[in-house]
N, C-alpha and C positions, 0 to 999 in steps of 0.2 A: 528750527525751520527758517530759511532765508525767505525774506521779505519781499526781498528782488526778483524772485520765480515766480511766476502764477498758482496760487492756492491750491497745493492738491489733498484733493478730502481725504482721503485714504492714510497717508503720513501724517496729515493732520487730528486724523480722528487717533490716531496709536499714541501721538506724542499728547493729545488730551488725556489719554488712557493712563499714561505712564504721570502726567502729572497730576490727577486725582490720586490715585496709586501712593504718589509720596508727600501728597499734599494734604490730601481731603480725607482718607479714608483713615479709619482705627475699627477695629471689632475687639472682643475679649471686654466689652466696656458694659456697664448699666445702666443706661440712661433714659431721660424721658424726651421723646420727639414733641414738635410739635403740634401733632395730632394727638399728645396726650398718652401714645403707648409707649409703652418699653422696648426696647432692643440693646440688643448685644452686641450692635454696631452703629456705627455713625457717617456716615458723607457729611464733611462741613464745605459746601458748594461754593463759599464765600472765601474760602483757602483757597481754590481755581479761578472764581469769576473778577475775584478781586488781584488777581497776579497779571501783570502787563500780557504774559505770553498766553495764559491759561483763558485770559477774558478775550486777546488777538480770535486765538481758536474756537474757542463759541463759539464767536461772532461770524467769523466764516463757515462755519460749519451750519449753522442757521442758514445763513446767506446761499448759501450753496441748495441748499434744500429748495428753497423759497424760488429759484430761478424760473422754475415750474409752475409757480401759483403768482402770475402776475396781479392776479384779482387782490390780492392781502398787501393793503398798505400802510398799514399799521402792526408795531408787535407790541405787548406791554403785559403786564402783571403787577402781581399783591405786593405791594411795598415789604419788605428790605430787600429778600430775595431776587426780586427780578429787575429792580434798580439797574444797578451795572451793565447785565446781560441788553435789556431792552437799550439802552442807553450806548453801547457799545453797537450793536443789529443796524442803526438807525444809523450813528456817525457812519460806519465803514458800507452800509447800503449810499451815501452818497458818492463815494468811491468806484464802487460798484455800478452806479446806474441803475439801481434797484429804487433806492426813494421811498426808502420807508418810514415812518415817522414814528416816533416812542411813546408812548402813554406811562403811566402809574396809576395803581390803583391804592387806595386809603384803605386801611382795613377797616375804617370811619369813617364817614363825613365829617369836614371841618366845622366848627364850630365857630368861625367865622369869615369874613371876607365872602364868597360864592356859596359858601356850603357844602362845598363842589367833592364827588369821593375820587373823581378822577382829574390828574393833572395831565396837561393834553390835548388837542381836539380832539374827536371823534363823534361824527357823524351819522344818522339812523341810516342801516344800509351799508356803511362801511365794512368790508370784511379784516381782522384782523387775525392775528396771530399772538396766541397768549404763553407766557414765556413762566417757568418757574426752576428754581435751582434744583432740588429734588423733589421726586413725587413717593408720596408712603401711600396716601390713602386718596391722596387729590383733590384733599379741602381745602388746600388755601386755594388752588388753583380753579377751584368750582365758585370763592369767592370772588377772583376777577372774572369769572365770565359771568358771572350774574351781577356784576357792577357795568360791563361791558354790555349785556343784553339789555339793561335798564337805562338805556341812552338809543337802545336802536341799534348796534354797530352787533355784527354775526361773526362770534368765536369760529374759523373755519379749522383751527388745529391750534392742539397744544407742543410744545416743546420742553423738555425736560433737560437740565446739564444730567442728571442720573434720575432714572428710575429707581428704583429699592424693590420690583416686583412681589410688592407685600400682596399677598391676597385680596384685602379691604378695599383694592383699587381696581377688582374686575370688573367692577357696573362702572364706572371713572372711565376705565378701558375700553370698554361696550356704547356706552355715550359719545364719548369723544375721541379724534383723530391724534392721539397721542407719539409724539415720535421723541423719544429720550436718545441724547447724543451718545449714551452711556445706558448700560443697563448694569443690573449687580452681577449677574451674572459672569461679565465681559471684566469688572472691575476684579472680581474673586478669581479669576483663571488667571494657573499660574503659567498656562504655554504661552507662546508665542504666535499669538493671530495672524 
């Protein structure tokens, strides 16, 4: 995707497709997620968010959504995961004229210096946007909105690099405005969209 053109979502969202696809994805595997269950597949979100062109697309691809909700001026999430992503959203929204600002959330509070579980401002009132690489069940991503609620600032949507449509995340679903740039669905078809 050239740089030099204006962002178009659509080619953007296929060639994010295509590099999950040979990047991030394996199934045929046995492993334990971090929600603690098993499956027979994997999205490693940090094989995309962490690649120059994979984390470019995110970031626009967020950005592009967001054009809409001027109100959200912050995006951030649970530390490792949404590191990058948030941190990428925020650089290229200056670019943009968006002006978003990054947060991190601690999966702790520090245990010294402020105490602090978010790195960041964020203000009671402030609407944000909380960001996660994939969602299985939606707990880590229910832990930054409840570190995000506990300062005041209002989770208006979440964002996902992939969903995994597991079951366990229909109340996750139901609760919150979740929009995955990727769904498994989309990853697992082998046509041409």
């Amino acid at each position: 995707m050239a740089m030099s053109e204006p962002f178009d979502p659509v080619a953007g969202k296929q060639r994010l497709l295509q590099l999950v696809r040979e990047r991030a994805y394996e199934d045929g595997l046995d492993i334990v997620l971090a929600s603690g269950k098993r499956s027979d597949f994997y999205i490693d979100g940090k094989k995309v968010s962490l690649h120059p062109e994979g984390l470019y697309l995110i970031a626009h691809l967020i950005l592009d959504q967001l054009k809409s909700h001027a109100e959200i001026t912050a995006i951030g999430g649970l530390t490792l995961g949404a590191d990058p992503i948030a941190s990428a959203v925020a650089a290229q929204s200056f670019v943009t004229e968006q002006n978003l600002s990054a947060f991190l959330v601690r999966k702790q509070a520090k245990d010294h210096g402020t105490g602090s579980r978010i790195e960041g401002d964020l203000a009671a009132g402030q609407k944000v946007a909380i960001i996660e690489d994939t969602i299985t069940t939606g707990a880590s991503a229910r832990q930054a909105i409840d570190a995000v609620r506990a300062v005041g600032a209002i989770p208006v949507m979440v964002f996902a690099l992939a969903d995994r449509e597991d079951p366990e995340a229909a109340a996750f679903r139901e609760e919150f405005d979740l929009r995955p740039l990727l769904t498994l669905a989309e990853i697992r078809s082998k046509g041409h969209e």
